[in-house]
Backbone bond lengths (Angstrom), bond angles and torsions (degrees), N, CA, C in turn:
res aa  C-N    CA-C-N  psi(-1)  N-CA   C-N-CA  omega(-1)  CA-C   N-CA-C  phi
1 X - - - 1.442 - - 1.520 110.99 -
2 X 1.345 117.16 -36.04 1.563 114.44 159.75 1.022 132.70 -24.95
3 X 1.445 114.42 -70.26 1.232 116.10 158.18 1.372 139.81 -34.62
4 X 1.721 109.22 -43.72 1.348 92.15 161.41 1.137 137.09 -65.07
5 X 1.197 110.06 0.09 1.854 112.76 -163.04 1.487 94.78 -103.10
6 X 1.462 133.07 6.86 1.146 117.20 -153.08 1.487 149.01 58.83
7 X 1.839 101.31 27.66 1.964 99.38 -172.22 1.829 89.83 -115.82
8 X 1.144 125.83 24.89 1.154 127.05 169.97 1.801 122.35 -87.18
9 X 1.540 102.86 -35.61 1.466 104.10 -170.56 1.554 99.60 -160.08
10 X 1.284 136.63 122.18 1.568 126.11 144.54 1.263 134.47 -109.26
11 X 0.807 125.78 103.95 1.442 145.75 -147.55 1.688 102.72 -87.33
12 X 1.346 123.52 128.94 1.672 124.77 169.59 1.284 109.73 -105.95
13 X 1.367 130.75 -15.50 1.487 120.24 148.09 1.287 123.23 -144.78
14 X 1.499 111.64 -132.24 1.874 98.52 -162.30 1.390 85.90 -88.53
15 X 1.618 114.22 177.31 1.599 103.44 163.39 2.013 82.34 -170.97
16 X 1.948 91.10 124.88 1.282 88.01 177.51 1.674 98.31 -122.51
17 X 1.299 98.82 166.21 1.455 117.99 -169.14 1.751 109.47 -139.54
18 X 1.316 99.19 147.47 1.722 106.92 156.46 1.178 120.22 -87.86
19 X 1.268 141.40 165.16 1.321 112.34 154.40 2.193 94.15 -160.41
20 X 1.337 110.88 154.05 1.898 111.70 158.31 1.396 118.50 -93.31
21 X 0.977 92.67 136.78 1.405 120.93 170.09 1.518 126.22 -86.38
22 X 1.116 139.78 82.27 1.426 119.72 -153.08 1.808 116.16 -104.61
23 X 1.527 122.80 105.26 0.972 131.61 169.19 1.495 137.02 -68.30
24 X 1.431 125.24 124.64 1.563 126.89 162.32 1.503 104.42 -132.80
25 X 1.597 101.73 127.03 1.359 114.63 158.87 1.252 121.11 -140.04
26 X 1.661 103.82 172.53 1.340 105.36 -157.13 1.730 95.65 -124.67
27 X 1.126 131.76 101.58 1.702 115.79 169.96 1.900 103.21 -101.15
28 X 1.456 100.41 151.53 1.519 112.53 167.34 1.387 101.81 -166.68
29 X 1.362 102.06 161.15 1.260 134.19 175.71 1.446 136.63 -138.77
30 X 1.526 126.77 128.21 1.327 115.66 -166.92 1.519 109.35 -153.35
31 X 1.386 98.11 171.77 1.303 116.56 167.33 1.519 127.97 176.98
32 X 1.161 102.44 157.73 1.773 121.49 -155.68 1.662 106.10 -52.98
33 X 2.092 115.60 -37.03 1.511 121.87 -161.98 1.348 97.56 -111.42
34 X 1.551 125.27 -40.26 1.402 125.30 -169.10 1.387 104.63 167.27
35 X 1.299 110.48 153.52 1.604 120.12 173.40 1.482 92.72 -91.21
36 X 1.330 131.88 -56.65 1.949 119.86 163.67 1.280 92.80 -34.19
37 X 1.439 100.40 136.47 1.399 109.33 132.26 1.518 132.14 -73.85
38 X 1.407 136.22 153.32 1.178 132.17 -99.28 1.964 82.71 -109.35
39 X 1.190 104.97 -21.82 1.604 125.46 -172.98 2.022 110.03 -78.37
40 X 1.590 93.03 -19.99 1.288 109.62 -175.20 1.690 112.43 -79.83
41 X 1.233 103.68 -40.29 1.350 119.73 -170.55 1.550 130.27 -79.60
42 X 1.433 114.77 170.22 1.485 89.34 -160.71 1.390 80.40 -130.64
43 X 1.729 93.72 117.99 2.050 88.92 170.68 1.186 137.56 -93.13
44 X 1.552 112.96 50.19 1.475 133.43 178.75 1.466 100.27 -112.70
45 X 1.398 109.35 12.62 1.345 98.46 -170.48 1.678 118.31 176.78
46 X 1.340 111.49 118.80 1.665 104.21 -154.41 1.660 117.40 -102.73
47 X 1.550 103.19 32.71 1.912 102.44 178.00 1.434 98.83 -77.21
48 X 1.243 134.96 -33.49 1.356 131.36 178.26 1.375 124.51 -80.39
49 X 1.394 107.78 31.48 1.721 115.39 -173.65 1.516 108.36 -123.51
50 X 1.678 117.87 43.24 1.059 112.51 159.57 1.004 157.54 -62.28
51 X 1.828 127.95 110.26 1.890 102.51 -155.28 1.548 102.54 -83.47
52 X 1.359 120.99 -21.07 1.563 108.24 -169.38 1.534 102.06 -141.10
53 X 1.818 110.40 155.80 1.590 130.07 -163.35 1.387 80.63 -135.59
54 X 1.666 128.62 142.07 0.655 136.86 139.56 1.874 119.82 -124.31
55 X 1.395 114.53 166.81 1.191 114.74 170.28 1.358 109.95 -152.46
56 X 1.611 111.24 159.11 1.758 109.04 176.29 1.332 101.18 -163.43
57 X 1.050 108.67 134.99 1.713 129.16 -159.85 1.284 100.67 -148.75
58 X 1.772 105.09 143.44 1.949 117.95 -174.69 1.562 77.87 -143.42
59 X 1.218 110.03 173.09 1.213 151.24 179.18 1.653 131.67 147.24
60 X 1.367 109.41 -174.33 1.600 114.28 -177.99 1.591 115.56 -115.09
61 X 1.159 117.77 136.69 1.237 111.69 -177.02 1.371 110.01 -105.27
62 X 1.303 148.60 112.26 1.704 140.38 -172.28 1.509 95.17 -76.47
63 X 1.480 114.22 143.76 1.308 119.87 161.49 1.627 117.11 -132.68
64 X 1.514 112.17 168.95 1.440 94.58 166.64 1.737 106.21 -133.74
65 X 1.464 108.74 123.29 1.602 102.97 -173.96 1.750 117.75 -92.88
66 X 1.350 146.53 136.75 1.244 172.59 -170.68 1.314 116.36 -69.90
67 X 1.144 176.12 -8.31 1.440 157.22 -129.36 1.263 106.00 -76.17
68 X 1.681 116.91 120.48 1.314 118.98 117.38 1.319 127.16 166.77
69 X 1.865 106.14 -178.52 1.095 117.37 -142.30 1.561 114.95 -83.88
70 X 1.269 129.50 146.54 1.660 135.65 177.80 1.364 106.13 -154.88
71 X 1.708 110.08 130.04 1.332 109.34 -155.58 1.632 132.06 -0.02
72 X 1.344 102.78 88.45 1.376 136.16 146.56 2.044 84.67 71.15
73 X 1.379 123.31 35.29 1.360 134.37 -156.12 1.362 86.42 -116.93
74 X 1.755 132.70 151.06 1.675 110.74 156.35 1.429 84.27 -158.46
């Protein structure tokens, strides 16, 4: 909430920056009968009877950040 009030930073002119961002996530998906639905699948044969997908991905994101001030605005 500081920040909003302005006691975080006051800035007297522009000031730009780079900066990383560094990401990890995790997505999955599951279930108890099948991620096919049951109409999808072919029951002569069970490679398409997966109960769970997972995934996990990291990386960096480059950014570039902005400051500044216009009447007494930041």
């Amino acid at each position: 909430m500081n920040s909003l009030k302005g006691k975080v930073g006051h800035y007297n002119k522009e000031v730009y920056t780079w900066y990383l961002k560094n990401s990890i996530n995790i997505q999955g998906v599951s279930d108890v009968e099948s991620i096919i639905p049951v109409q999808l699948t072919d029951s002569l044969t069970t490679k398409n009877r997966a109960t769970t997908i997972s995934a996990f991905d990291f990386g960096s994101i480059p950014g570039f950040a902005y400051v500044n001030r216009k009447n007494n605005w930041q």
